[in-house]
N, C-alpha and C positions, 0 to 999 in steps of 0.2 A: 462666611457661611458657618453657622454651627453645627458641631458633631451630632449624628444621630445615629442609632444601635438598630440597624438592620433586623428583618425578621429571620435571620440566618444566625442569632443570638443563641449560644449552645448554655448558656447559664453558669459558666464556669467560674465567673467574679471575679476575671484578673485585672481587669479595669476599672474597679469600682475604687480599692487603695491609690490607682496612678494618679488619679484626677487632683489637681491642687487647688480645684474650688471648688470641691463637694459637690457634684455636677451631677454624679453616676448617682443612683439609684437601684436597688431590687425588685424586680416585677412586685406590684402590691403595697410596696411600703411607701408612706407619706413623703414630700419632701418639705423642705423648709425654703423658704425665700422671703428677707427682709425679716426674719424672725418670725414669720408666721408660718402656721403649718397648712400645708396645701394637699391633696387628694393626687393620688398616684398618678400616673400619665398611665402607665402600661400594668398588666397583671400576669401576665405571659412573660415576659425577659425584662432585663434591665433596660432603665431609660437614661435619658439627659436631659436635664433641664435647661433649656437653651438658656434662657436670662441668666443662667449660672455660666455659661461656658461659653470661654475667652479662645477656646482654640490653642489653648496652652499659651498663649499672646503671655510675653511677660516674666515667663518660665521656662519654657523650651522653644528649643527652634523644631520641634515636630508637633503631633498631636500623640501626648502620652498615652491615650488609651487603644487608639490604633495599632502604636509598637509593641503592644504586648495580646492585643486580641488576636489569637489562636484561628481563626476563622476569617478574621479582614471584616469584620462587620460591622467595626464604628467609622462611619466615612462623613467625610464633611456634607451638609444636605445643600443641594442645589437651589431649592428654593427660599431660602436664605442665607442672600449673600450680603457680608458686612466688612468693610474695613478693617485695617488694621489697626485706626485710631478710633475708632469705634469698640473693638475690644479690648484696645486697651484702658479707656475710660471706664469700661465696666470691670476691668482686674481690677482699676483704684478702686471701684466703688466695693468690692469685695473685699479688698484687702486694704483698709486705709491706713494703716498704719506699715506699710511695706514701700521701699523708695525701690522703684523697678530705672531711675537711671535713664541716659538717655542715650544708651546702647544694650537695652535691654532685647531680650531672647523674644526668638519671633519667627514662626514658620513660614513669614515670609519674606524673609532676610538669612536663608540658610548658614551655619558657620558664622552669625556676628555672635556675641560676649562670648565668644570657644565652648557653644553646646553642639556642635554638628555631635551626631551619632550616639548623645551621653545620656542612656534612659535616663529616669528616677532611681534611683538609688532605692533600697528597703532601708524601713527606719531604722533600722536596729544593726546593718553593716552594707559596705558598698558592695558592688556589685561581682559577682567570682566567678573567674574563668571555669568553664567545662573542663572534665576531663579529658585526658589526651583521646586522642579516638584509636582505636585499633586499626591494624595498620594493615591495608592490602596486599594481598600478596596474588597478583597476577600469575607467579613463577608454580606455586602453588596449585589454582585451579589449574594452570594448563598441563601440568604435568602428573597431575593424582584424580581421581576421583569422589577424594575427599572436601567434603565440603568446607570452605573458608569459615571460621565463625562472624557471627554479625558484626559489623562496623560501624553500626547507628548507635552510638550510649545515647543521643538524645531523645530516642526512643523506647531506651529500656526501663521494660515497668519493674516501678517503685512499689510492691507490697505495703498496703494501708491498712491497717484493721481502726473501725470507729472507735473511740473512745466511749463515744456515745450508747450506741447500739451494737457495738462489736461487729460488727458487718464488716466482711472484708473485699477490696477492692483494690486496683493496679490505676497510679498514674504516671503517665510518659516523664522520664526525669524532667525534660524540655519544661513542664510547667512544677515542678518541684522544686520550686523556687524561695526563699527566705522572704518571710510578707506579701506571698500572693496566696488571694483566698480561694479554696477549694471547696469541694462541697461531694458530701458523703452520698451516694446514687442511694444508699437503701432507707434514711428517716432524713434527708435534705439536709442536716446542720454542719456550719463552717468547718474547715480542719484548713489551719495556714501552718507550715513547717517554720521552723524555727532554723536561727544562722545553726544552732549547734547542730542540730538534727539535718540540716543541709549537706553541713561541713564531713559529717562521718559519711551521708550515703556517698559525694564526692568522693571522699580518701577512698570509701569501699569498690568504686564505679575506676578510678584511678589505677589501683592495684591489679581489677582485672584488666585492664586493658593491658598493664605493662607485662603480667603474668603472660597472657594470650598473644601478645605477641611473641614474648621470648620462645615460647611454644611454635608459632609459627617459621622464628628464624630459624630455630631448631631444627626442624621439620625441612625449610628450605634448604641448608644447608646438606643436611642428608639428600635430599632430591638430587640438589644440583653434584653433589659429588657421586651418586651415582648416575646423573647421566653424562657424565664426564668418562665412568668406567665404561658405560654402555657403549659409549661412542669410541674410547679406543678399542672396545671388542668387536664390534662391528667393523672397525676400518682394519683389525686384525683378520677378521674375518675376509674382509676383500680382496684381501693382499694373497692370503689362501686359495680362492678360487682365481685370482687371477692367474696366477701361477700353475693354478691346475688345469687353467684352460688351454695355457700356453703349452703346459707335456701334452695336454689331448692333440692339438692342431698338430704340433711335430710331431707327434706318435703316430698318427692314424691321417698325415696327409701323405699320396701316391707319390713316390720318387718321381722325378722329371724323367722322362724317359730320351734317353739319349740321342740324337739327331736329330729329333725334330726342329731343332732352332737352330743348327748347322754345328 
């Protein structure tokens, strides 16, 4: 079956780099096939040109543009369905100067030449762990009022101003990625971040987390030792009225009065 770009296509252009036979397309722009230039498929969202696309056959054991669509909207289409040796005759004829082996990567041979789980890479460096995520603290809410700070970094917006147009805009770190294309909401044109420009928001995303925690254990800490205090004044507390109940009943209970019980 070849991949195709649902109409739930939000325009975002992260799958358009993933592709390793040129497959993705931009709503509107031509594609090429056999060297010749052909009329857009789509003018609304991006497309795929099935004759271009192998399914990742040859390259990955998943569909790379899937793993990085934001939305789930490039899925393989039902009404074309084709082999595995079928796509791979057409990665050779794509790529004929590439020897894909004959334990080559294949989504439908999960985990053969050890690609289980291993996107594409950006051209320009591999791929880099998120920052640490900010740490929960249960002990926290349940004992203050105070609100937890957020624990989502792959959600926190990244401040963009255009180059272009100077228009400014927020993207989710999650796609603030090194060689993935983005695009400006106020004149449309690319903005792809850079490893270097990646690496500082990281370190900067990094520090708050570890800052916001230390804050938090802080915090916890203080909680938990004063409900440490609270609770031995409380059980000081008990020990007191216990004691005072016990003078009340002997104070104020009636003497036995003498021969009633012999």
């Amino acid at each position: 079956m070849a991949t195709i770009i649902t109409s739930e296509c939000i325009n975002c252009g992260a799958c358009e780099p993933e592709c390793p036979n040129t497959a993705i397309y931009q709503g509107g722009v031509e594609f090429e096939l056999d060297g010749k230039k052909q009329a857009a498929l789509q003018t609304e969202i991006f497309y795929i040109v099935a004759e271009k696309c192998t399914e990742c056959v040859g390259f990955y054991d998943y569909e790379a543009c899937a793993a990085v669509c934001p939305v789930d909207c490039c899925v393989t289409d039902p009404e074309r369905r084709e082999s595995e040796e079928a796509l791979l005759v057409r990665a050779q004829h794509l790529h004929p100067g590439k020897d894909f082996g004959a334990e080559f990567p294949s989504r439908f041979h999960p985990g053969r030449a050890g690609s289980t789980g291993e996107k594409k890479a950006a051209s320009e460096a591999p791929p880099m762990a998120p920052p640490t995520a900010v740490a929960e603290s249960s002990a926290l809410a349940a004992a203050s009022p105070v609100q937890t700070p957020s624990t989502d970094l792959d959600s926190f917006e990244i401040p963009v101003s255009c180059r272009t147009c100077a228009g400014e805009f927020a993207v989710a770190f999650r796609f603030f990625q090194p060689g993935l294309v983005l695009r400006c909401p106020h004149c449309g044109l690319n903005f792809t971040p850079s490893q270097r420009l990646f690496l500082g928001v990281a370190d900067r995303l990094e520090r708050f987390a570890v800052e916001t925690n230390a804050r938090i254990d802080t915090y916890n800490a203080i909680v938990e030792s004063a409900q440490i205090e609270l609770e031995d004044a409380v059980a000081g507390l008990r020990e007191d009225v216990v004691r005072e109940l016990r003078r009340l009943v002997t104070e104020r209970t009636e003497p036995r009065k003498a021969g009633i019980f012999g």
